[in-house]
C-alpha angles and dihedrals in degrees: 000000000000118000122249138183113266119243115222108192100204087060103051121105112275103011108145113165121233125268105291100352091096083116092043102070116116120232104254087228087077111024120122117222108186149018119288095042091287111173118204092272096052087055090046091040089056088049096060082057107045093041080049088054091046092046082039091052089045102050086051103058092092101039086067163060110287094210134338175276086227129161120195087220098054079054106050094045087042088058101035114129149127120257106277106251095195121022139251138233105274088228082066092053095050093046076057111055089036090060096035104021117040088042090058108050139085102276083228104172084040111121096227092067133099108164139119105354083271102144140211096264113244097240098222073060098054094049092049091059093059093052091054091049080053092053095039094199125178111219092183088102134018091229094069096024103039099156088022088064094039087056091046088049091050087048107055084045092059087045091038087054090043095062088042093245121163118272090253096061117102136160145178133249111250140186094270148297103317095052087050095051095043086051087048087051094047085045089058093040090062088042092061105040091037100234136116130195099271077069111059102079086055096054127066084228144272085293108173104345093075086053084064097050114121121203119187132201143161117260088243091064118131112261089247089088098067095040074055098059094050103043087044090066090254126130103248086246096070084069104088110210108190136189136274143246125228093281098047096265127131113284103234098203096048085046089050097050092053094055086057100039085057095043092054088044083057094239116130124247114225114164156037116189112190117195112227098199112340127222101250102042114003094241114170108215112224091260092177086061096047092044087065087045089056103051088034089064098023096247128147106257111219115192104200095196086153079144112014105043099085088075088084082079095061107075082208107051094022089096093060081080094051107163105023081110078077104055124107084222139008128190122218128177110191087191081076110060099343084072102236129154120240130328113021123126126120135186114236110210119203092215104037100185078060089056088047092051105042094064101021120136123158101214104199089229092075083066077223108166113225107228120211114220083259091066105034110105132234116304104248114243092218093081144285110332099356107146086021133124101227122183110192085206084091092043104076145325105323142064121176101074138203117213096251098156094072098079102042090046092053091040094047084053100053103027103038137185103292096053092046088051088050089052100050092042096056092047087060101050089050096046071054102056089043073059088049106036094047087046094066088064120090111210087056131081126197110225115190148010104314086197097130133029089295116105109177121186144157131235101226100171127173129239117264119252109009096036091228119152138261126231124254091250088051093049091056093057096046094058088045085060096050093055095048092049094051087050088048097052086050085225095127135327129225136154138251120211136175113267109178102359085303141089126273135165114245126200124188118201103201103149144116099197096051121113127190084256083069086052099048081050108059083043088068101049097046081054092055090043094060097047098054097068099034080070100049098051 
């Protein structure tokens, strides 16, 4: 075993016993630790390994395939097998998972691939999740998180004050996107009918005026937000999908005539959803422009900026989100382009004590004490819920939390903003010179933006031989089998999407450790791609 430092408990910083146990603390010579009789050098000894299979892991992402070819059978059967009844020596399970597991995954991190704004982790994030999972906090209420909740507090300020939101905004991490853009719709849904959650005892229910809600939002909006209408109790046509403009944003005038059209239908407007750098293209809606939509016709303005929403961060390319200083929510998911691992999103609320209330229930379990306005103390001048025990179980869906605060809190710190700008910035010029290089072919053809890290394009070839066209069906298919032959090499992996009602192929540059090398790279083998079946047809 490798040596390590022994922890004494009475010397760390903070111990303090417990009211008379000072006699009842074990020698840590011989404390036990953890189940099976594992002493402290048997736990450090199993995280060597495991921090060696990560490194390992690591090392290895560019040294082999990126996907494929998988098959879900093969899977299944690899990994058929009874529940162990005994167990077995941990050396034999991560052979295991070295030999089953590691081959057959998305070789996310590598630098030859571009796919689903999954990024490269951030290892001091990686580590960090591990400590929370060792400390197995529930940040759900203060009572059984204390310094977890005061971290989480510190972290949606510094993310509240990014996005240039009032002192008295707040929010709470979430799973991911979709959580945080079905909160913002139920959000909107109270504002409009002018209820919380206290309310909704007293009242015999929202009865026909939630029926006549709207909610807009560009064609390009997440899915969540359909998945939102239904779960939120609404009919799918109350969700307003409206066309777009030339770059994939939003189109103003078409928003603004179906707000009239519903007002003079007698129906209610009740939100504007902008998108702050979609999935399939990485369009940033004009929020500025739908900020003075929303307050000209009183709806709840969401900002999604799941993705692109980290380029607030970037002095140079913050601008592009002029005016979501002006949103009621935002949400923001720093497992996208802050380069955490999974899960890490979060909603941002203009009006935090709304958010609070809106989902705000005192189960007597929490032993939490209800405090009359009597009772309540000072408001702190420092800002909104400094000096209070707050529990984000009354914040939003869930309640059972993971400490995720932990890791954005220790990789803010040593990372900090400038480094992450350069980052991001640097993402985005070489998702620009994959436009530029892909754009001096001439059998391709750049669809898009290309604003973010997103670089869209389509493969329009022309027959061999005579140089007669395909048709625009062929030409789908053809892009599709680019794509797939690319995946199936293992040389890179990237997506296709539908732009326009027709295929294009779609890279994502998200990723710390890429170069323009990588770039020139995947250039080439896309060439090669194309070529090849070109020759075959």
């Amino acid at each position: 075993m490798k040596p390590g430092r022994k922890i004494d408990p009475q010397n760390s910083p903070g111990f303090r016993p417990a009211p008379g146990m000072e006699d009842a603390i074990p020698d840590p010579q011989d404390q036990q630790i953890s189940e099976h009789g594992m002493d402290e050098n048997v736990v450090r000894e199993m995280g060597y390994q495991f921090v060696d299979m990560i490194v390992e892991y690591w090392k290895g992402l560019e040294g082999r395939r990126v996907y494929g070819p998988l098959s879900p059978v093969g899977l299944d059967e690899m990994f058929d097998e009874p529940m162990p009844e005994n167990g077995a020596p941990m050396a034999d399970v991560l052979q295991e998972c070295r030999a089953h597991v590691f081959p057959n995954t998305m070789a996310i991190g590598s630098r030859r691939y571009f796919g689903m704004m999954n990024p490269a982790p951030l290892p001091v994030a990686v580590f960090a999740d591990a400590l929370a999972s060792a400390m197995n906090q529930n940040v759900a209420s203060w009572r059984h998180a204390p310094s977890g909740t005061a971290i989480e507090k510190r972290v949606i300020r510094w993310l509240c004050d990014l996005f240039g939101l009032p002192d008295k905004s707040f929010g709470t991490l979430a799973s991911g996107g979709s959580l945080s853009n079905i909160t913002a719709l139920k959000l909107a849904i109270n504002k409009s009918l002018g209820r919380d959650l206290s309310q909704v005892e007293d009242k015999a229910g929202p009865g026909s005026d939630i029926s006549k809600l709207v909610f807009y939002v560009s064609s390009q909006g997440h899915y969540s937000f359909d998945k939102a209408v239904d779960i939120l109790g609404l009919g799918r046509g109350q969700l307003r999908k409206i066309p777009l403009d030339g770059i994939f944003r939003v189109d103003l005038g078409s928003l603004e005539q179906a707000i009239e059209d519903d007002l003079n239908a007698g129906l209610k407007p009740a939100c504007i959803i902008g998108i702050a750098g979609s999935t399939n293209t990485g369009s940033i809606d004009k929020l500025d422009k739908l900020a003075e939509l929303a307050k000209r016709y009183h709806c709840w303005f969401h900002v999604d900026a799941a993705y692109g929403g980290a380029v607030i961060l970037s002095e140079m390319y913050g601008p592009m989100l002029r005016g979501i200083d002006k949103a009621d929510s935002i949400t923001v998911d720093p497992h996208k382009w802050f380069y955490m691992p999974f899960s890490a999103g979060g909603i941002l609320v203009r009006d935090g004590d709304f958010l609070r209330k809106s989902f705000l229930v005192h189960p007597e379990y929490y032993m939490e004490k209800v405090l009359s306005d009597e009772e309540k103390p000072p408001k702190d001048l420092r800002g909104f819920h400094q000096g209070a025990k707050v529990n984000f179980f009354q914040y939003g869906v869930q309640g059972s939390r993971r400490l995720n605060a932990l890791k954005l809190w220790m990789t803010f710190k040593m990372v900090g903003r400038r480094q992450y700008a350069s980052w991001v910035e640097k993402d985005i010029e070489l998702a620009r010179v994959m436009a530029a290089r892909m754009n001096r072919q001439d059998d391709f053809t750049i669809i898009g933006p290309n604003t973010l890290g997103i670089c869209n394009f389509r493969w329009e070839p022309k027959r061999s031989g005579n140089g007669s066209s395909y048709s625009a069906e062929e030409v789908d298919q053809l892009n599709r089998e680019l794509q797939e032959l690319v995946e199936n090499e293992g040389d890179a992996w990237f997506s296709y999407t539908i732009l326009n009602g027709r295929v294009a192929l779609r890279v994502n540059v998200e990723n710390r450790l890429m170069e323009q090398n990588d770039i020139e790279r995947l250039v080439l083998v896309i060439r090669r791609a194309a070529d090849r079946i070109l020759n075959r047809q």
